[in-house]
ZADRENZA-119366 format. One line per 8 residues: number of its first residue (from 0); for each residue x, y, z of N, C-alpha, C. Coordinates in Angstrom, 2 decimals, padded with zeros to 5 digits. Layout:
BEGIN
NUM) X/Y/Z/X/Y/Z/X/Y/Z; ...
This chain:
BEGIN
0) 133.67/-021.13/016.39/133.07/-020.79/017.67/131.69/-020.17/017.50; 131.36/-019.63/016.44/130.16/-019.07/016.15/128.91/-019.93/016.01; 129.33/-021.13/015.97/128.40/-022.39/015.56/128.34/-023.13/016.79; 128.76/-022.47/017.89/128.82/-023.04/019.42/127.30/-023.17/019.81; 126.90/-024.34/020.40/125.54/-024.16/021.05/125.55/-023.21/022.51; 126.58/-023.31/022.96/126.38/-022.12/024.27/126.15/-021.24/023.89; 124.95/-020.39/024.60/124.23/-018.95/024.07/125.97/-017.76/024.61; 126.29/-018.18/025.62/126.90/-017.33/026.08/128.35/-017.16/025.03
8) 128.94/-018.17/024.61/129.48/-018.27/023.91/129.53/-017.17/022.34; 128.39/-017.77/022.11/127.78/-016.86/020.79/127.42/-015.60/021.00; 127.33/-015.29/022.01/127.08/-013.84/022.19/128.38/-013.34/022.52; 129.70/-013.59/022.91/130.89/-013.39/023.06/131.48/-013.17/021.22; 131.38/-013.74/020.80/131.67/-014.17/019.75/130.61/-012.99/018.54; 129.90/-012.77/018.64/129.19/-011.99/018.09/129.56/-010.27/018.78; 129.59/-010.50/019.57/130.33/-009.40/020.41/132.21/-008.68/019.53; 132.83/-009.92/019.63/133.85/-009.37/018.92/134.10/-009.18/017.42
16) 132.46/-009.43/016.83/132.66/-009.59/015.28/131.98/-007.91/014.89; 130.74/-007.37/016.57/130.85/-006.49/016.18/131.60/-005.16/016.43; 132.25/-005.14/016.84/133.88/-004.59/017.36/134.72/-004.50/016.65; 134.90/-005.84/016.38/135.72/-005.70/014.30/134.88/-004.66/013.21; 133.67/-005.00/013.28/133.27/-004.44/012.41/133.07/-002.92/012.91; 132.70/-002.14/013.54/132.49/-001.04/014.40/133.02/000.39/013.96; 134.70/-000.26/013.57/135.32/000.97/012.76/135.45/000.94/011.36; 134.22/000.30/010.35/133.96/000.31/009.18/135.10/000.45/008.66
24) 136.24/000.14/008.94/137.62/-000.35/008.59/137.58/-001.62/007.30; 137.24/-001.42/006.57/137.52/-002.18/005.21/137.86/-003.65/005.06; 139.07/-003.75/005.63/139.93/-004.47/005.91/139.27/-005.98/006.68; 139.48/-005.32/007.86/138.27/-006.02/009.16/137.13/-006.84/008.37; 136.05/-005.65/007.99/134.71/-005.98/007.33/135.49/-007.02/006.09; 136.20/-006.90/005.10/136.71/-007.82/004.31/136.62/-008.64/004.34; 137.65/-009.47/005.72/137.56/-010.74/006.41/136.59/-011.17/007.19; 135.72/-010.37/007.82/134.66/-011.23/008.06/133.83/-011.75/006.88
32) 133.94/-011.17/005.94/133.24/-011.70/004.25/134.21/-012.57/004.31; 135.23/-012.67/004.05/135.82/-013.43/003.35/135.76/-014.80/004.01; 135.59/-015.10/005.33/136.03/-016.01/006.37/134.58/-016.80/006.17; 133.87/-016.18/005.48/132.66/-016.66/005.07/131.34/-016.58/006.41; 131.83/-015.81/007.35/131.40/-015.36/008.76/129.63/-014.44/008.51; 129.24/-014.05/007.51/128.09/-013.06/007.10/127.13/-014.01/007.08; 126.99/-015.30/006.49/125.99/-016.18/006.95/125.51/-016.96/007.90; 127.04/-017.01/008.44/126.60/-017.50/010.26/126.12/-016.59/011.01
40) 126.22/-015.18/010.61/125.64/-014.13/011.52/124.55/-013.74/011.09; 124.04/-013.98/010.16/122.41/-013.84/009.88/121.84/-015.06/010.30; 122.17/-016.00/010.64/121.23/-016.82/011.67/120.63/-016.59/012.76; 121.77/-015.15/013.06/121.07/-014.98/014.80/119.90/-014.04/014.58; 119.71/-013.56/013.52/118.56/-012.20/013.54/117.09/-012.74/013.66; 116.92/-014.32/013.64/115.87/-015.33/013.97/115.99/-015.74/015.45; 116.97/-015.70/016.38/117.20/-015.77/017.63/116.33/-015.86/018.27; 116.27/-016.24/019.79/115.21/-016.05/020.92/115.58/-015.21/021.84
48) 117.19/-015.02/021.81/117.57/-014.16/022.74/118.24/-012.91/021.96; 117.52/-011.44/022.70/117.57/-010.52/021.95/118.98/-009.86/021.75; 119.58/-010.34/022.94/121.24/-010.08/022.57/121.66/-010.42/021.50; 121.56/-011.53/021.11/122.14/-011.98/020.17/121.45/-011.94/018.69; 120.32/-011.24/018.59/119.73/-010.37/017.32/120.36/-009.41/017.28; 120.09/-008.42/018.34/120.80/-006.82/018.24/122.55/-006.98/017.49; 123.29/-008.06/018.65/124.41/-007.81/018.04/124.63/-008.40/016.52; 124.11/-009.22/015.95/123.84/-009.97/014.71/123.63/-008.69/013.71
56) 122.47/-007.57/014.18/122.07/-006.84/013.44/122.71/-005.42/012.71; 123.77/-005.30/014.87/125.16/-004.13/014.85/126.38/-004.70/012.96; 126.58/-006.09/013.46/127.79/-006.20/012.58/127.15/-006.38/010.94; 126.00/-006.56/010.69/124.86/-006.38/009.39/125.35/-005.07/009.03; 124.50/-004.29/010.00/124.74/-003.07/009.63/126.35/-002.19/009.14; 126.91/-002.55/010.08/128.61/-002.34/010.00/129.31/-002.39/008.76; 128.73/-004.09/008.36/129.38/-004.49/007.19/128.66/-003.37/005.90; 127.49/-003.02/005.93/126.59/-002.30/005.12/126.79/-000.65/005.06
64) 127.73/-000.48/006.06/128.44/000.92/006.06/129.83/001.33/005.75; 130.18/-000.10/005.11/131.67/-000.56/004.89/131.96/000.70/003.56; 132.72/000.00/003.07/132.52/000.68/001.46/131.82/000.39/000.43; 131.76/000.87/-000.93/130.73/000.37/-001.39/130.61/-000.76/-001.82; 132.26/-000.69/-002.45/131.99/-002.37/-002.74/131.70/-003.80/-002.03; 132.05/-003.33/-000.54/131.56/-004.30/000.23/129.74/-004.48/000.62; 129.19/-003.28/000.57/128.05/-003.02/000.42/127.24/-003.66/-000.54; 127.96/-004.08/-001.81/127.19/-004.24/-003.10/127.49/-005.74/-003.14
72) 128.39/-006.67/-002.10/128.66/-007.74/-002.01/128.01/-008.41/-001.13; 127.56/-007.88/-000.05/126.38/-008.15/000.52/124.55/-008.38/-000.13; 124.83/-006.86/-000.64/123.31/-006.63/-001.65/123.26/-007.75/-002.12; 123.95/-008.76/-003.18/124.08/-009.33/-004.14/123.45/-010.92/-003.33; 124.15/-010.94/-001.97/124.00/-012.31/-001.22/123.03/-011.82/-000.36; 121.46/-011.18/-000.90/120.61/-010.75/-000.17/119.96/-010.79/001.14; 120.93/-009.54/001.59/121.01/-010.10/003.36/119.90/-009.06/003.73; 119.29/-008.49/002.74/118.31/-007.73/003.37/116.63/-008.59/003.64
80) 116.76/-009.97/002.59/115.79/-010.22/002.30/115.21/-012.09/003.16; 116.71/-011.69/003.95/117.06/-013.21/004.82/116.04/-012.83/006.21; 116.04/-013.54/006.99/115.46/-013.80/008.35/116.30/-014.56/009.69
């Protein structure tokens, strides 16, 4: 659903990924790594609509406040250095 062309869609959807992510709950943040979900959500931080940067940027961040090792799994798939 994240790969939906409806804006509204994707912003629903980005909405509940950052909600999952929100309570830096481990677990949560895990599976959105794992589901392979961290590169579809750095697509939106290039967006036109700013909703859907901000929230792109909430669950970035989220995942980056996770623990460390999830932190250092990100670092590695340089999401600081994407667009």
């Amino acid at each position: 659903m994240i790969e939906e062309k409806d804006e509204a869609t994707q912003l629903h959807v980005l909405l509940s990924l950052t909600f999952l992510s929100e309570e830096a709950r481990d677990n949560n943040i895990k599976s959105i790594i794992d589901n392979s979900l961290v590169s579809k959500v750095l697509k939106y931080i290039g967006a036109k609509d700013d909703r859907l940067v901000v929230n792109a940027l909430k669950v970035i961040g989220n995942i980056a406040r996770g623990s460390k090792e999830l932190t250092h799994v990100k670092l590695k798939q340089n999401i600081l250095l994407k667009k």
